[in-house]
N, C-alpha and C positions, 0 to 999 in steps of 0.2 A: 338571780340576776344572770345574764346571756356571760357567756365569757370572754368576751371581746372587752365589756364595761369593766369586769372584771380586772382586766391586763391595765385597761386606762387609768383606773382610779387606784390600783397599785403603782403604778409609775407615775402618778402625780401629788397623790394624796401629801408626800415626806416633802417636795420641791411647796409644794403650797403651803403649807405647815411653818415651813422654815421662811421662806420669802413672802408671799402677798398677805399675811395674816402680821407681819411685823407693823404696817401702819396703823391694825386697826388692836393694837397694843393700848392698853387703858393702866399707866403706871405699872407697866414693865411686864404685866399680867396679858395673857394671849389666851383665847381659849383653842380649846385642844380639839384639831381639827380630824388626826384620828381616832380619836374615842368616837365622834360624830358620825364618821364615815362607818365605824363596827355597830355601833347602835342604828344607824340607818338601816344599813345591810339584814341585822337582827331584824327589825321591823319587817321588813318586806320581804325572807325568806323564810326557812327553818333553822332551829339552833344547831345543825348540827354544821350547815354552810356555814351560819354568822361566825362561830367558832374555829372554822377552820380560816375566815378572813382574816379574823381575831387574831391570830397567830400569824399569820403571813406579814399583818400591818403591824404587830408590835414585833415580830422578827427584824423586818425593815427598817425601824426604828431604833432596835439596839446597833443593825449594823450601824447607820447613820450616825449616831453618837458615842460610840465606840464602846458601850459601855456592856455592863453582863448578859451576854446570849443567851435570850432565853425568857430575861424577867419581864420585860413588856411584852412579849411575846403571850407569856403565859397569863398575864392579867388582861391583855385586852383580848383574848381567846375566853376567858371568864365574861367580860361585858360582853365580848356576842353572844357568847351560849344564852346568860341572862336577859339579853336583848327578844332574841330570839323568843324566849319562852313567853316574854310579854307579847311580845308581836302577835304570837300564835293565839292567847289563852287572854290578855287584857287590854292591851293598848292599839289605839286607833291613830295611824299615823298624822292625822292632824288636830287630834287631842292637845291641848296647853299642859298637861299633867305631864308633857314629853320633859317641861324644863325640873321638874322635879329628880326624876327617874335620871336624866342624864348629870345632874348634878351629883345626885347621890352615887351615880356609877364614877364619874371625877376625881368624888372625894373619898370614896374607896380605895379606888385604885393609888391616891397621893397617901393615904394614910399605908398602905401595905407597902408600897416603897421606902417612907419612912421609916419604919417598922422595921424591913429591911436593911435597909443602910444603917437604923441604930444598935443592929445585933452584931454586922460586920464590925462597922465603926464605931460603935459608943460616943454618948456624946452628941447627940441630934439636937439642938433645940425644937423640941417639937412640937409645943405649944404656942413658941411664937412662931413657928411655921403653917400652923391651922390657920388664925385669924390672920395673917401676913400674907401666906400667900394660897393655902388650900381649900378655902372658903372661897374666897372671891375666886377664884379659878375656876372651882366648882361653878358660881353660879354663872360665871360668864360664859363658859362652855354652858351650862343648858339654856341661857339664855340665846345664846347664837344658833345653838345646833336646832332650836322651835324656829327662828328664824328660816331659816334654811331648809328647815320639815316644810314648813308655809309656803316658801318658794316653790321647790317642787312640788308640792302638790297643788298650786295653782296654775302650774305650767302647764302641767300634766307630763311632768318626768319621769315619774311614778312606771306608768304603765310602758313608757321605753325603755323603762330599768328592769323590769320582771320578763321571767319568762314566759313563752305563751303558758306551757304546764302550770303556771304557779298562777297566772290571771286568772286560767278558767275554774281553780280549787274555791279565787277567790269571786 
């Protein structure tokens, strides 16, 4: 991606997330607008950039919530790499197979944070945290983030988001 887009969608991605994505809240559940923006990114680059947005946007996100520097950092730096290597090797950015992949990237990422926080803290309910709130999370984030694959690339935002180097590879 040019790096100009770059600087934008890092200073907006965490304000959008938190404010215009609150209305379209379905029982309290939001899908998760930076996972969508490192799996976009994945898509349309190499894993080793998607990986390092990965990190810059779950860096940005622990500052913003105060909470462990580092740990979304280093899971969604994992969903771009993984991004990435679909993007390269299987998936077609307007494929519907995108609400799969992103789901399951979701509920990875919610299940290793769990995982996390039950080793710190003991005492997770984590079962009723799956069908409660990481499932449907899951699917609403892939369901949104094929939404928004579909937009762009009907738009044709696709091609003002790559670099010329990376159009002409593809």
């Amino acid at each position: 991606m040019k790096p100009r887009v770059y600087l934008i969608v890092l200073l907006l991605v965490i304000p959008f997330q938190a404010r215009l994505l609150s209305p379209l809240s379905v029982a309290g559940i939001t899908p998760d607008l930076c996972l969508i923006v490192v799996y976009v990114i994945g898509l349309l680059t190499s894993p080793r950039e998607a990986a390092f947005a990965g990190i810059v946007v779950g860096l940005l996100q622990d500052i913003n919530a105060a909470s462990y520097l580092g740990l979304m950092g280093f899971t969604q730096g994992l969903a771009g790499l993984f991004a990435g290597f679909l993007g390269k090797r299987v998936l077609n950015v307007s494929s519907l197979s995108n609400i799969a992949f992103l789901a399951a990237f979701s509920l990875m990422e919610s299940v290793f944070l769990a995982v996390f926080i039950e080793i710190l803290y003991g005492s997770v309910p984590f079962f009723s945290m799956v069908f409660g709130n990481m499932l449907p999370r899951a699917f609403y984030t892939g369901l949104f983030g094929v939404v928004l694959l579909q937009l762009i690339t009907k738009k044709g935002v696709i091609t003002m988001l790559t670099r010329r180097t990376l159009q002409r590879e593809a």
